[in-house]
Structure formats: C-alpha cells, structure tokens
KOLGU-4560 file (N, C-alpha, C; in nm, 3 decimals, padded with zeros to 5 digits):
<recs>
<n_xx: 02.563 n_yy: -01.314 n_zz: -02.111 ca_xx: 02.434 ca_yy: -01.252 ca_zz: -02.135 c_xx: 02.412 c_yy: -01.141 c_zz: -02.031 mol: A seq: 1 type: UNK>
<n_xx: 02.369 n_yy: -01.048 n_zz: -02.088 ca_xx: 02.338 ca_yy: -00.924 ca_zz: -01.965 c_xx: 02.210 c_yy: -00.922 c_zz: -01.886 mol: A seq: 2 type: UNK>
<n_xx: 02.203 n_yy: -00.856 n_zz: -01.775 ca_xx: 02.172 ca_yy: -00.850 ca_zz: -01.694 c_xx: 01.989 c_yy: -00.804 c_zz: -01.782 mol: A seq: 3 type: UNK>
<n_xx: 01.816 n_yy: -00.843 n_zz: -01.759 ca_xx: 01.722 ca_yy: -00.755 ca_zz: -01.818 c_xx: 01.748 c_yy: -00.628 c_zz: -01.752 mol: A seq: 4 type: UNK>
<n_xx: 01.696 n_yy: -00.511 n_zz: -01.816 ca_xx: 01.688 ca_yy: -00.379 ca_zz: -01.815 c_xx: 01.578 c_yy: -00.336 c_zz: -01.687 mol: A seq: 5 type: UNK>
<n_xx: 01.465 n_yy: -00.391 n_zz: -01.675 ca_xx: 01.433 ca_yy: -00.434 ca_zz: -01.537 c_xx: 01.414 c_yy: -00.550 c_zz: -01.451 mol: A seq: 6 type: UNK>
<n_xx: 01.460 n_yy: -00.490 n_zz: -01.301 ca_xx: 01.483 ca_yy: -00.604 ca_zz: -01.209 c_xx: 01.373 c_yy: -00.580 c_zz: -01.113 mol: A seq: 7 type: UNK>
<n_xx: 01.339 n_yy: -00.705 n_zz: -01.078 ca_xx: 01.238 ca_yy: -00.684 ca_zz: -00.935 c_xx: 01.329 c_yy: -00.611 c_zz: -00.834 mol: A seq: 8 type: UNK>
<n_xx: 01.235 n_yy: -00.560 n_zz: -00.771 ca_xx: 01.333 ca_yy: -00.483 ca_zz: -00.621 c_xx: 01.307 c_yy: -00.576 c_zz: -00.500 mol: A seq: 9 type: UNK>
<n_xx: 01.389 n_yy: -00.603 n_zz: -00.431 ca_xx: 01.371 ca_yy: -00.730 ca_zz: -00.354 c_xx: 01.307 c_yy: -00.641 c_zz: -00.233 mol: A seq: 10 type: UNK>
<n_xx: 01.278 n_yy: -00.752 n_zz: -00.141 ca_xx: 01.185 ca_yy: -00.759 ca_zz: -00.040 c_xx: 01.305 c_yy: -00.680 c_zz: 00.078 mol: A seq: 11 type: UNK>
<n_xx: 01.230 n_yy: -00.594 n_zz: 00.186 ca_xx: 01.317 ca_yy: -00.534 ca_zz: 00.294 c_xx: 01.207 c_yy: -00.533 c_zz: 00.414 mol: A seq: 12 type: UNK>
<n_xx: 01.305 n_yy: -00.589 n_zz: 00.530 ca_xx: 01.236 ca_yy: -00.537 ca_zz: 00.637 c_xx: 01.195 c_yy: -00.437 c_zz: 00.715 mol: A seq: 13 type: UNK>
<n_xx: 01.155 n_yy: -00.402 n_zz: 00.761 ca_xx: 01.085 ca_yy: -00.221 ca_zz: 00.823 c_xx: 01.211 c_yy: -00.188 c_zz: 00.860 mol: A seq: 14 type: UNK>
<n_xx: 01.231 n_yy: -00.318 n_zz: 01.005 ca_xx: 01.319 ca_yy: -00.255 ca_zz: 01.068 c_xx: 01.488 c_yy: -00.250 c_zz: 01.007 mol: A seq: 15 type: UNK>
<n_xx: 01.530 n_yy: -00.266 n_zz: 00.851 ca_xx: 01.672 ca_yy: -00.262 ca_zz: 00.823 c_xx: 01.633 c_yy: -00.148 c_zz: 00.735 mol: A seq: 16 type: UNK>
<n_xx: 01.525 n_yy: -00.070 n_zz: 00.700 ca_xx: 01.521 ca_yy: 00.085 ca_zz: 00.660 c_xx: 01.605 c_yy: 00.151 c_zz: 00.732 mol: A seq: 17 type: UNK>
<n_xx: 01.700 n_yy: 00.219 n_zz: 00.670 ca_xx: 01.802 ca_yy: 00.320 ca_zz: 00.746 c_xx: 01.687 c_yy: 00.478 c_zz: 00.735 mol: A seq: 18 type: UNK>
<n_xx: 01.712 n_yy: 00.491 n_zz: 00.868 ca_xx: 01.612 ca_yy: 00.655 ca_zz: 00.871 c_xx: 01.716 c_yy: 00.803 c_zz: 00.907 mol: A seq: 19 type: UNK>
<n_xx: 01.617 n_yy: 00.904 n_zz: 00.870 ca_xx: 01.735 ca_yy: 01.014 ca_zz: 00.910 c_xx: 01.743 c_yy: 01.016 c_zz: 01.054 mol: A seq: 20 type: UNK>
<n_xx: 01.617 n_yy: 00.954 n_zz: 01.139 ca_xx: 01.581 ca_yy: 01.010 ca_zz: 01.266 c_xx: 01.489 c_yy: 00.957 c_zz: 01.303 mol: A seq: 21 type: UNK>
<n_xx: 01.459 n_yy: 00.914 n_zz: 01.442 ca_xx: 01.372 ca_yy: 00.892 ca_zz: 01.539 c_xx: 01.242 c_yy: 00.941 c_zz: 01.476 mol: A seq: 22 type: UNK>
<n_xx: 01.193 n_yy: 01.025 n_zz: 01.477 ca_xx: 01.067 ca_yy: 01.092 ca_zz: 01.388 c_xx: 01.009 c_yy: 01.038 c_zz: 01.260 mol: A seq: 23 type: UNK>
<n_xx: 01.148 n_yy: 01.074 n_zz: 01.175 ca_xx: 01.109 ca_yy: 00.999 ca_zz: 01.067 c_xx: 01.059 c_yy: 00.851 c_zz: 01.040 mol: A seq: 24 type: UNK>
<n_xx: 01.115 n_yy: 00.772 n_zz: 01.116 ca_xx: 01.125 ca_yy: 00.611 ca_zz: 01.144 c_xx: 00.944 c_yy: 00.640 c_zz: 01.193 mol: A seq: 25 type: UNK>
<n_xx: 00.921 n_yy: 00.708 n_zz: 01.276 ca_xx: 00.815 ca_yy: 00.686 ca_zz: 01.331 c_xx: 00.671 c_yy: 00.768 c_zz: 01.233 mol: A seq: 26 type: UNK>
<n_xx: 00.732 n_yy: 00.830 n_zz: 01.193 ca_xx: 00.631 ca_yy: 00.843 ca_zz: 01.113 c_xx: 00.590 c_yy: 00.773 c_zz: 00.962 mol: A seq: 27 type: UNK>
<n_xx: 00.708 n_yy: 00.681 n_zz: 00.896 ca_xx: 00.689 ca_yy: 00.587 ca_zz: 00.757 c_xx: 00.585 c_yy: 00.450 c_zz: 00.832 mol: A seq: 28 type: UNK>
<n_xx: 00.671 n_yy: 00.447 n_zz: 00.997 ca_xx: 00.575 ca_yy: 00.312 ca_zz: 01.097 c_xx: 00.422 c_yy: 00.340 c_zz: 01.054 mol: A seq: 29 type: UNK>
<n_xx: 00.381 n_yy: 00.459 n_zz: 01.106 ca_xx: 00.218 ca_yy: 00.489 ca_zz: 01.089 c_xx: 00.193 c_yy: 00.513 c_zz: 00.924 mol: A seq: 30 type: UNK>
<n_xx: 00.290 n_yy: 00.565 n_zz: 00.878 ca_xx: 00.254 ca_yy: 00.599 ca_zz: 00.690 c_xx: 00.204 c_yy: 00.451 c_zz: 00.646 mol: A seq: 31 type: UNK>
<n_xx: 00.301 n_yy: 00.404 n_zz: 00.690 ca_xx: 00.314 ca_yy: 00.213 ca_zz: 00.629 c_xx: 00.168 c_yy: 00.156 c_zz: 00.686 mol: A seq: 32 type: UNK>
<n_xx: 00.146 n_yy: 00.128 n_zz: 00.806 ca_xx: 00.043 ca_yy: 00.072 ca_zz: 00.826 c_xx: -00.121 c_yy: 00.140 c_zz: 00.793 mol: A seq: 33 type: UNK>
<n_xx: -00.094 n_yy: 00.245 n_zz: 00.784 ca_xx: -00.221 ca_yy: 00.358 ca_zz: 00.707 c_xx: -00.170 c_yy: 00.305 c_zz: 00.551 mol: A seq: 34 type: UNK>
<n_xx: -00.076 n_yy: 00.290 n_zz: 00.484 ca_xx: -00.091 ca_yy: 00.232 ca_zz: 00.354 c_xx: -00.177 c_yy: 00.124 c_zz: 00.324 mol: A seq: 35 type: UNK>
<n_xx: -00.134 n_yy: 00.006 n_zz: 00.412 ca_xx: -00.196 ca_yy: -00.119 ca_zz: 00.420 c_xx: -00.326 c_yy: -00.116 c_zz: 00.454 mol: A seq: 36 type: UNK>
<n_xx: -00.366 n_yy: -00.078 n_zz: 00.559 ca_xx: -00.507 ca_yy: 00.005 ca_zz: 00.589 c_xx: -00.582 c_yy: 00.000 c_zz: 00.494 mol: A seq: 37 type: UNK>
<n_xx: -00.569 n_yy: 00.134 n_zz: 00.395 ca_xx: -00.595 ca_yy: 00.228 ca_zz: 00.266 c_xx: -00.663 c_yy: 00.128 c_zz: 00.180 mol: A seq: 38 type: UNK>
<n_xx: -00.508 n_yy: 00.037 n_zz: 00.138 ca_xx: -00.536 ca_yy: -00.041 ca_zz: -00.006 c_xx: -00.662 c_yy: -00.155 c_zz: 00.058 mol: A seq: 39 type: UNK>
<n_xx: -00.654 n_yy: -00.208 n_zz: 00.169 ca_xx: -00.776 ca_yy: -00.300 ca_zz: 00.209 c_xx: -00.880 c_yy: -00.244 c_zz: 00.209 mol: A seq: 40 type: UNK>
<n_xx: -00.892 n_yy: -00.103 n_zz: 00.242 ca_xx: -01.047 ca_yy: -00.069 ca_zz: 00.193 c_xx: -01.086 c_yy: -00.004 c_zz: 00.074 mol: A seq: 41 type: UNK>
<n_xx: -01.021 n_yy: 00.013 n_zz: -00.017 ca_xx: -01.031 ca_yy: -00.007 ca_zz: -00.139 c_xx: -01.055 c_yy: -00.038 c_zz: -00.217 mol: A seq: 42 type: UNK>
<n_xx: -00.989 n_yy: -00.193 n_zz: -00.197 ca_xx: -01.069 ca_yy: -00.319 ca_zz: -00.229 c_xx: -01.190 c_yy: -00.337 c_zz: -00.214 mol: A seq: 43 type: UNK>
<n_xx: -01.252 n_yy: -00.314 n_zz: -00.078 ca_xx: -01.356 ca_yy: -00.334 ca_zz: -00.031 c_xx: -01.458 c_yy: -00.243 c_zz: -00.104 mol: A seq: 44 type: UNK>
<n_xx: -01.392 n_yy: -00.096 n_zz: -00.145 ca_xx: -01.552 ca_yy: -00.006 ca_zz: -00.177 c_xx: -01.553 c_yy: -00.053 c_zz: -00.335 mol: A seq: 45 type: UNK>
<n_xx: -01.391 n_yy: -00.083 n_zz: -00.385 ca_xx: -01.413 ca_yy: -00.161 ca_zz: -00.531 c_xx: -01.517 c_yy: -00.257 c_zz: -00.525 mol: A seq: 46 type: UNK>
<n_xx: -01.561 n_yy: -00.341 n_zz: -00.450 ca_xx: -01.638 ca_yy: -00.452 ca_zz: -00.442 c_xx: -01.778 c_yy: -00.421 c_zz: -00.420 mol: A seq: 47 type: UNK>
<n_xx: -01.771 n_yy: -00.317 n_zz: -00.340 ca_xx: -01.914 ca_yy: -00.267 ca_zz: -00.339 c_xx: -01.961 c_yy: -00.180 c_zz: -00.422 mol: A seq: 48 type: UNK>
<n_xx: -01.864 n_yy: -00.089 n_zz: -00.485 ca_xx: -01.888 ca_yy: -00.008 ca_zz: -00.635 c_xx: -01.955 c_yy: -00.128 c_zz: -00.731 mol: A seq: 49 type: UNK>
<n_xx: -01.918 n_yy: -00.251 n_zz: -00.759 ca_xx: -01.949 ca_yy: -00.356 ca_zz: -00.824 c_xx: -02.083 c_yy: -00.360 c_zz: -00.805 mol: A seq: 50 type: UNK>
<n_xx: -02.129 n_yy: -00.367 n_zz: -00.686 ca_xx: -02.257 ca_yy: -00.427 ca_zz: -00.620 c_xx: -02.359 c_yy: -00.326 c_zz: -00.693 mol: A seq: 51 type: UNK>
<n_xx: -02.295 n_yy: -00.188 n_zz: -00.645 ca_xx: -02.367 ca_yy: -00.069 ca_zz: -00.654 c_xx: -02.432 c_yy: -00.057 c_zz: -00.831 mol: A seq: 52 type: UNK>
<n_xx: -02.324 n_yy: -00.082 n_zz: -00.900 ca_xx: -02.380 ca_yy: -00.063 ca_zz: -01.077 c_xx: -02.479 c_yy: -00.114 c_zz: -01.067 mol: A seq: 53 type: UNK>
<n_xx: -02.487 n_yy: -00.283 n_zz: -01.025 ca_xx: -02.638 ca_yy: -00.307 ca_zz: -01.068 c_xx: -02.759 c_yy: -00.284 c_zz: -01.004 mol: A seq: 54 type: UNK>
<n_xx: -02.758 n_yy: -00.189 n_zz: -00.908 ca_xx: -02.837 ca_yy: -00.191 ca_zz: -00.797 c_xx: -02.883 c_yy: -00.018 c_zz: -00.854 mol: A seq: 55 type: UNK>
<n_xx: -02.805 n_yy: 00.073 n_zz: -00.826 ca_xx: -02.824 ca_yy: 00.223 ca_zz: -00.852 c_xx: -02.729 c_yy: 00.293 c_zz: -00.919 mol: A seq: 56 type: UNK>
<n_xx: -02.724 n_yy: 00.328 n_zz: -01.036 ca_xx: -02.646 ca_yy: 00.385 ca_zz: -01.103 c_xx: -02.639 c_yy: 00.521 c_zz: -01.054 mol: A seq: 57 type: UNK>
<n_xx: -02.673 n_yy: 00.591 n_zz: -00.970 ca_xx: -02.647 ca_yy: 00.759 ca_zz: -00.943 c_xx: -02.526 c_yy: 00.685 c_zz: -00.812 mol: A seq: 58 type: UNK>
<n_xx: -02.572 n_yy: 00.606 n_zz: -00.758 ca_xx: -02.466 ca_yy: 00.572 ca_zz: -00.619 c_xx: -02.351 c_yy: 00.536 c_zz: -00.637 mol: A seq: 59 type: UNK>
<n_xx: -02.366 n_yy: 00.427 n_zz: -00.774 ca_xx: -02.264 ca_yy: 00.403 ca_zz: -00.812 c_xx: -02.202 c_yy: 00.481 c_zz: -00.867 mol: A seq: 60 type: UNK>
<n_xx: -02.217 n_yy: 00.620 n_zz: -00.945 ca_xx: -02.187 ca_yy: 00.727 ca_zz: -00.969 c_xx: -02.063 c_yy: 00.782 c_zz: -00.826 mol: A seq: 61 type: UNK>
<n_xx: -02.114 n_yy: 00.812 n_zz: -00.725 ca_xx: -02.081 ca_yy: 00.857 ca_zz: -00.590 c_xx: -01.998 c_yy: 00.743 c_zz: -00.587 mol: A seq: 62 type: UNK>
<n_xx: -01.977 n_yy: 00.678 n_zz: -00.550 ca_xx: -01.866 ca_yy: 00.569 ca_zz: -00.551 c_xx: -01.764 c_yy: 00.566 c_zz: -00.586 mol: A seq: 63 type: UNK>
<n_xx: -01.801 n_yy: 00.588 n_zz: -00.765 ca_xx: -01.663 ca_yy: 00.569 ca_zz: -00.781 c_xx: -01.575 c_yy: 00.753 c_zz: -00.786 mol: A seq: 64 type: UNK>
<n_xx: -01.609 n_yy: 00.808 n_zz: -00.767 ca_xx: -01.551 ca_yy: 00.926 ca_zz: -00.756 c_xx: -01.500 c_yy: 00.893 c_zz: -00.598 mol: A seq: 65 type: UNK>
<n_xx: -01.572 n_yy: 00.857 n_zz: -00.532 ca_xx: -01.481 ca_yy: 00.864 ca_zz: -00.380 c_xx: -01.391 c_yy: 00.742 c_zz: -00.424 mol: A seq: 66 type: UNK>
<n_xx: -01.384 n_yy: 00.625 n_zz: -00.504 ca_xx: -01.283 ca_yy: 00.561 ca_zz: -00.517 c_xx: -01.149 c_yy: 00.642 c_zz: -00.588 mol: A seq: 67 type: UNK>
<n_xx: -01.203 n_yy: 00.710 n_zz: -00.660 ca_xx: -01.102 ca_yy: 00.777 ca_zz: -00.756 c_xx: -01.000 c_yy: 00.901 c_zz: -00.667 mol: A seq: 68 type: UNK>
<n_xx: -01.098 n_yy: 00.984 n_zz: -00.547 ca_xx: -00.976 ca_yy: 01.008 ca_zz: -00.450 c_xx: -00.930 c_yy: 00.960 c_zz: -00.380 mol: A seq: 69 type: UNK>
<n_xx: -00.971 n_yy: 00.833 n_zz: -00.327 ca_xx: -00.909 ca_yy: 00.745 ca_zz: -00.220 c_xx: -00.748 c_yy: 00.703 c_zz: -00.303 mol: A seq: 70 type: UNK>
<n_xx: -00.811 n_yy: 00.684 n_zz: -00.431 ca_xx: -00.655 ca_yy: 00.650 ca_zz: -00.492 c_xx: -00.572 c_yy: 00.725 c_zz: -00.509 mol: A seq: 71 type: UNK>
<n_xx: -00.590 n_yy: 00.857 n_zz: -00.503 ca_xx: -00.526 ca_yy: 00.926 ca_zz: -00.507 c_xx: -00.439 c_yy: 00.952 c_zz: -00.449 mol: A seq: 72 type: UNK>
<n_xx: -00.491 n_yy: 01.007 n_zz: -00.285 ca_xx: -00.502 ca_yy: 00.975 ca_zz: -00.129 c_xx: -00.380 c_yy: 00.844 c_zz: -00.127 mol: A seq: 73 type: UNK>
<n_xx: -00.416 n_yy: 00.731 n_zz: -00.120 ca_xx: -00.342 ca_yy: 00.612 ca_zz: -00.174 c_xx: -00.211 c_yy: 00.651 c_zz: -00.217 mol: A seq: 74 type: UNK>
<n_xx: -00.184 n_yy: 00.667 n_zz: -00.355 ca_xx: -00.067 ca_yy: 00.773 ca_zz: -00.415 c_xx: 00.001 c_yy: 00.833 c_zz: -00.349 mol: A seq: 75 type: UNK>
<n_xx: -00.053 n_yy: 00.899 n_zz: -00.277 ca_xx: 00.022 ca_yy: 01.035 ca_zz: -00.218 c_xx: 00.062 c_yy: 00.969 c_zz: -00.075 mol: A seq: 76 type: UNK>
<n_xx: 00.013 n_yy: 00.915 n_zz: -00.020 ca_xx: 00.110 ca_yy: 00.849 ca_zz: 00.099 c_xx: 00.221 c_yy: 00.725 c_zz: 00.038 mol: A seq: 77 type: UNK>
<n_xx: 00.197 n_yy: 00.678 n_zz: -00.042 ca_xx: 00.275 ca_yy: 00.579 ca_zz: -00.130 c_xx: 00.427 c_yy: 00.682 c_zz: -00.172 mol: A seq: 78 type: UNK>
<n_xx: 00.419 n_yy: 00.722 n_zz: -00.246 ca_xx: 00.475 ca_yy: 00.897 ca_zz: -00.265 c_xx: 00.521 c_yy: 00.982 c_zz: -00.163 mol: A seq: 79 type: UNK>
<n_xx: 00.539 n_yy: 00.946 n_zz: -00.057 ca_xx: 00.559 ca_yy: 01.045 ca_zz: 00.071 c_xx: 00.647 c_yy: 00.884 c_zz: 00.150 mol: A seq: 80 type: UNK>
<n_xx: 00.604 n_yy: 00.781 n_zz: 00.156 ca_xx: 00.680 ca_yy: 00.695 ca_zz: 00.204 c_xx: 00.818 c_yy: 00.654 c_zz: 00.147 mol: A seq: 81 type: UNK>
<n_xx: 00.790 n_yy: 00.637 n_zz: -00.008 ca_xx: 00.901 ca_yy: 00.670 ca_zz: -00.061 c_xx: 00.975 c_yy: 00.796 c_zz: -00.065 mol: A seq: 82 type: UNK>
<n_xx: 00.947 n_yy: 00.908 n_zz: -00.036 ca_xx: 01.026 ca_yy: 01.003 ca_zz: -00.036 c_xx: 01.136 c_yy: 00.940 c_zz: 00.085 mol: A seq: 83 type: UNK>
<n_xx: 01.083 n_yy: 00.919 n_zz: 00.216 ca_xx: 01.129 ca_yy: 00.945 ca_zz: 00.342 c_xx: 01.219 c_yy: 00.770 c_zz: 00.351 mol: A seq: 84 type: UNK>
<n_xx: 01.191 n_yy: 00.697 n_zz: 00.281 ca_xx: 01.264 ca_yy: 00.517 ca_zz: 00.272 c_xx: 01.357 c_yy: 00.504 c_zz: 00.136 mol: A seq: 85 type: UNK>
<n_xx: 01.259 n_yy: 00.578 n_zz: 00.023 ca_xx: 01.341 ca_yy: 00.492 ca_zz: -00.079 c_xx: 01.291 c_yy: 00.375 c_zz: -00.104 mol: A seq: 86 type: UNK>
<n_xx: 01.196 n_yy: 00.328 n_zz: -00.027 ca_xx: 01.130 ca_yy: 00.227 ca_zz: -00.084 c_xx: 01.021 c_yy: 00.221 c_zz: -00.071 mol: A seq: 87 type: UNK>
<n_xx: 00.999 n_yy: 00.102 n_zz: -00.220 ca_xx: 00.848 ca_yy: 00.089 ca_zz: -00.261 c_xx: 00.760 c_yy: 00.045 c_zz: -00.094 mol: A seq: 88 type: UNK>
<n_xx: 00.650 n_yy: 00.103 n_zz: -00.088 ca_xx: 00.576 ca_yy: 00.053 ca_zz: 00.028 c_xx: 00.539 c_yy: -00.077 c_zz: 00.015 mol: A seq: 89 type: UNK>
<n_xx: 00.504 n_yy: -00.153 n_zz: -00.099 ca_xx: 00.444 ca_yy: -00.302 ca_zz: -00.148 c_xx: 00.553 c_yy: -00.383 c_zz: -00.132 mol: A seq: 90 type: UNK>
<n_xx: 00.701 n_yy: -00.358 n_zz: -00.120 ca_xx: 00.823 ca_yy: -00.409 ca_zz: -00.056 c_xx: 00.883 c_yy: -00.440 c_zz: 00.067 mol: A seq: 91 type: UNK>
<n_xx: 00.791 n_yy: -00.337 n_zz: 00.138 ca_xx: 00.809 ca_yy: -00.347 ca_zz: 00.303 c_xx: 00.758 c_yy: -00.493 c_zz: 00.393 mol: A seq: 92 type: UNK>
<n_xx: 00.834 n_yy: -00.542 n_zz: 00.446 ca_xx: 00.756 ca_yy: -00.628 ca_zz: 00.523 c_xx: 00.728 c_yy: -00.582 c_zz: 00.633 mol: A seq: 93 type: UNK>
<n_xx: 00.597 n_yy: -00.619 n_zz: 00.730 ca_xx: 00.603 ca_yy: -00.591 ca_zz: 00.853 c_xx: 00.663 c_yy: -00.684 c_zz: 00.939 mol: A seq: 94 type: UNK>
<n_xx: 00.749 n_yy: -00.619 n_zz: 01.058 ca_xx: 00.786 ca_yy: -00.698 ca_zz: 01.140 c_xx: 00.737 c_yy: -00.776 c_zz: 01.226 mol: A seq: 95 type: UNK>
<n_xx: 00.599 n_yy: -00.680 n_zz: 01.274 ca_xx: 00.495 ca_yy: -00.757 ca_zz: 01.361 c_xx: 00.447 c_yy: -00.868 c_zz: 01.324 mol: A seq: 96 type: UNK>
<n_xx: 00.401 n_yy: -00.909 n_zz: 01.175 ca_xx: 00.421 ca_yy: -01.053 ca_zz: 01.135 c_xx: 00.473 c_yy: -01.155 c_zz: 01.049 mol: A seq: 97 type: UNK>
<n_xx: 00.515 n_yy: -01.238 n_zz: 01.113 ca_xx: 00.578 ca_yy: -01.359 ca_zz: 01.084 c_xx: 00.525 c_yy: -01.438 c_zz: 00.964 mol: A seq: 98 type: UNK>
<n_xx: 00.602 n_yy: -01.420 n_zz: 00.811 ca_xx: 00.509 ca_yy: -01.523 ca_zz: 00.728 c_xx: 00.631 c_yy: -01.654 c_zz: 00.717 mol: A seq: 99 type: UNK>
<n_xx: 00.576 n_yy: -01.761 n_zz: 00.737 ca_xx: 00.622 ca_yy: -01.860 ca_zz: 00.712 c_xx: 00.579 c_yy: -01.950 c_zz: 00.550 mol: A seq: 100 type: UNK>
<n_xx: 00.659 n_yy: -01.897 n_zz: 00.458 ca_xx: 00.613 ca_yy: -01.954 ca_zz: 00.373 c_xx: 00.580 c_yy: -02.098 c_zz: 00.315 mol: A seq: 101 type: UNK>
<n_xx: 00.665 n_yy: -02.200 n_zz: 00.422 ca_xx: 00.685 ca_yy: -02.311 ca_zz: 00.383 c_xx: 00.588 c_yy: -02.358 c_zz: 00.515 mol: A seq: 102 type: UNK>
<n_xx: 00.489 n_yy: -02.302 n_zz: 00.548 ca_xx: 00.354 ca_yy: -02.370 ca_zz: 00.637 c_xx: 00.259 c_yy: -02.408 c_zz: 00.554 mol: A seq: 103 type: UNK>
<n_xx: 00.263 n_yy: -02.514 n_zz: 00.578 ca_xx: 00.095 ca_yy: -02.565 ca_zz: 00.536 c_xx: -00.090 c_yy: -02.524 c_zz: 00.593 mol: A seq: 104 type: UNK>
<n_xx: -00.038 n_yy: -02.486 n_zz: 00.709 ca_xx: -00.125 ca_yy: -02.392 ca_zz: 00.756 c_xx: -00.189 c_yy: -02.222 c_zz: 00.721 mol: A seq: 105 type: UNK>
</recs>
C-alpha cells in the first residue's frame, strides 16, 4: 500500500535548524518567539472581539479589522521564518522548554 499523498511534517528542534549564519540563526530566534508572542495575542483580541459584538457594534467593527492585520502581520513573519528555516514555525520546538509529555503534572 502506498505511502497518503499528505504527510504530517514532524516536529524539529530550534537548535538542529541548519542556518546560513550566525545572523540568520539569530534572527528566526527573535522571528520565532515574536511568532508565539503574536498568535497568543490574537487569541486574546479574538476573545475580546467576542465580548465586543455584544457590547458595541462600531468597536467591534475596530476590532476586527485590527484582527484582520494582525493576521496578516502573523503571515508574514510565518512566511519570512520559513523562508530563512524551511520550516513550518508551528513545528519548531523551543529549547528553553522542556515538555514532558508523559507528566502527570
């Protein structure tokens, strides 16, 4: 039986990204953690865009247009990380922490 036509892309650590250079490495470091950043507040103005419909519809208006460039914004460093890795940013692990999946904690 063959192989499906798509495959998940497996998981990589920061630090086994091969870079062209010192620079580069250091700048996907800050791209990456400004990604993670990004998408958490995102979430957050998504949640308050929520709040906002039933409360004021002109604000909520304003909202979601600043959500709609944040994603953009979003995109485009997503898009710029992959240029410089090759990989998906939602693939990256950070090194700084440790997930232990098999904790009960």
């Amino acid at each position: 039986m063959s192989e499906p036509y798509t495959r998940s892309q497996p998981y990589v650590k920061f630090n086994d990204i091969k870079f062209l250079n010192r620079q580069h490495k250091n700048l996907c470091k800050l791209l990456h953690k400004q990604i993670r950043e990004m998408e958490d507040d995102l979430m957050a103005e998504e949640e308050c865009h929520n709040f906002l419909k039933n409360v004021n519809e002109e604000a909520a208006r304003i909202s979601h247009r600043a959500i709609e460039n944040n994603r953009k914004i979003l995109f485009a460093m997503k898009l710029v990380f992959w240029y410089y890795t090759g990989c998906n940013s939602t693939h990256v692990l950070d090194e700084d922490k440790y997930v232990d999946i098999f904790s009960l904690v």
